[in-house]
Structures are given as structure tokens and as C-alpha cells.
C-alpha positions as a Python dict, from the first residue, in 0.01 Angstrom:
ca = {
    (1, 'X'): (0, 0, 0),
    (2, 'X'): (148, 361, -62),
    (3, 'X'): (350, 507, -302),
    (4, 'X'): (684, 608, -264),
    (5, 'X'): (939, 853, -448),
    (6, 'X'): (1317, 801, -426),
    (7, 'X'): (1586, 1033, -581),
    (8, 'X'): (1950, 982, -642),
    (9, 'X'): (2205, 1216, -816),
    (10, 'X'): (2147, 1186, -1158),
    (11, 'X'): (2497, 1175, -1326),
    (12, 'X'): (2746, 988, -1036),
    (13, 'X'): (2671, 574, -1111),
    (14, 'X'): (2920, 489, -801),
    (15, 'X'): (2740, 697, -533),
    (16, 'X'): (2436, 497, -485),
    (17, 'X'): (2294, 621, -187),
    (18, 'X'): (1949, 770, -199),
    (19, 'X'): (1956, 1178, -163),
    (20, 'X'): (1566, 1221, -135),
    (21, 'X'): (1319, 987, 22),
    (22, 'X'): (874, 1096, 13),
    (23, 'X'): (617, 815, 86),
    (24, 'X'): (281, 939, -29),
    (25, 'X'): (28, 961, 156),
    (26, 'X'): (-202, 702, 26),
    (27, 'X'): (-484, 926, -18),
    (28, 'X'): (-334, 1022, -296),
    (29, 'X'): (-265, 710, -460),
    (30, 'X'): (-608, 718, -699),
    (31, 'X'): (-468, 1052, -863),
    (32, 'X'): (-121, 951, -919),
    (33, 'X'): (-223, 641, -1056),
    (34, 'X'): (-469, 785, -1315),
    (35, 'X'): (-205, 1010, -1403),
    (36, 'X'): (29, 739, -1491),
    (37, 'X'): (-236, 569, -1669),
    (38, 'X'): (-246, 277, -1444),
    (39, 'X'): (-580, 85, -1362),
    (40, 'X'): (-444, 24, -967),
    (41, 'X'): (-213, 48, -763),
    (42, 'X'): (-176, -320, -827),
    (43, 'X'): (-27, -257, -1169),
    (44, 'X'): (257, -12, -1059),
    (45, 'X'): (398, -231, -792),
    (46, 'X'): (514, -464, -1074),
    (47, 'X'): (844, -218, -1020),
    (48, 'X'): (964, 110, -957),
    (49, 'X'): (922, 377, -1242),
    (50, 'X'): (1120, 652, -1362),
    (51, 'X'): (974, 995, -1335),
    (52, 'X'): (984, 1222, -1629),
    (53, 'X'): (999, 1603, -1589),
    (54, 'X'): (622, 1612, -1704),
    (55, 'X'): (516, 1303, -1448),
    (56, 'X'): (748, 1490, -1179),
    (57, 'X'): (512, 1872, -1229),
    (58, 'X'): (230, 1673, -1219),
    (59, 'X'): (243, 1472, -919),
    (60, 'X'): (420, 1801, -754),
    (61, 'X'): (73, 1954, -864),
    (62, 'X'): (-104, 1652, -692),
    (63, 'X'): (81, 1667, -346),
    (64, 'X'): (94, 2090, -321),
    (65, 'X'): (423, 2053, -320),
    (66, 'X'): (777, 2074, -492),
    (67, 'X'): (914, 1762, -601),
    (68, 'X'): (1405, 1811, -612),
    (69, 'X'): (1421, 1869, -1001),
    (70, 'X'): (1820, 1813, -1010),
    (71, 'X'): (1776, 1468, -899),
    (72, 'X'): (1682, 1133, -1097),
    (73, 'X'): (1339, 1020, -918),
    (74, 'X'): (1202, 681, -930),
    (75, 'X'): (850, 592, -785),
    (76, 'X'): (772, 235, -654),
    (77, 'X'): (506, 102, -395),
    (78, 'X'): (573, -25, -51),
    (79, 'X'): (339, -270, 158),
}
């Protein structure tokens, strides 16, 4: 399992389509969780999650890289 971060434009409901698209490498999957406050990876693929500006700086911080701040980014897991 790895995570995955998807972004869409924030304020236009009837375009749907996904503008940004990261899976995470899954070495990273221990810090991200702990960040969230998760136990495992188990307990975040119960659905996708809505980043906040703070979770979005801190995984950016994680990767070593810049995360699109002008979009509305949701992280789920994929099998």
C-alpha cells in the first residue's frame, strides 16, 4: 500500500477532473502517518482525507518537496 495525493481546483464544483496527481513513495508512509496521527496505514485507507494548509507544509517538509498550494488536495491509499 502507498499513499497518494490528488488535487482539484478548489472553487469550480462542475470541473471534476483531477489537476495534480503524487503517489508517495511508500518509504515514506511511517512519517506521514505519524503526522496525521494515525496508528497505520491501515487506519487511513478507511477514505481519502482532506489536507489542511498545516498537513500540506508538513508532508511537503517530509517529501523535500513543494506540494500546488492553490489547489484543494485530498490524500487516500492505493493497493
Amino acid at each position: 500500500m502507498y499513499l497518494c495525493i490528488s488535487g482539484f481546483l478548489p472553487h469550480e464544483p462542475e470541473d471534476d477532473l483531477i489537476k495534480f496527481e503524487l503517489d508517495i513513495d511508500h518509504s515514506f508512509n511511517d512519517q506521514i502517518v505519524q503526522a496525521f496521527g494515525h496508528k497505520s496505514i491501515n487506519v487511513m485507507a478507511e477514505g481519502e482525507w482532506q489536507l489542511t494548509s498545516e498537513q500540506v507544509a508538513r508532508i511537503s517538509e517530509i517529501l523535500g518537496q513543494n506540494l500546488p498550494t492553490d489547489l484543494k488536495l485530498f490524500m487516500g491509499v492505493e493497493v
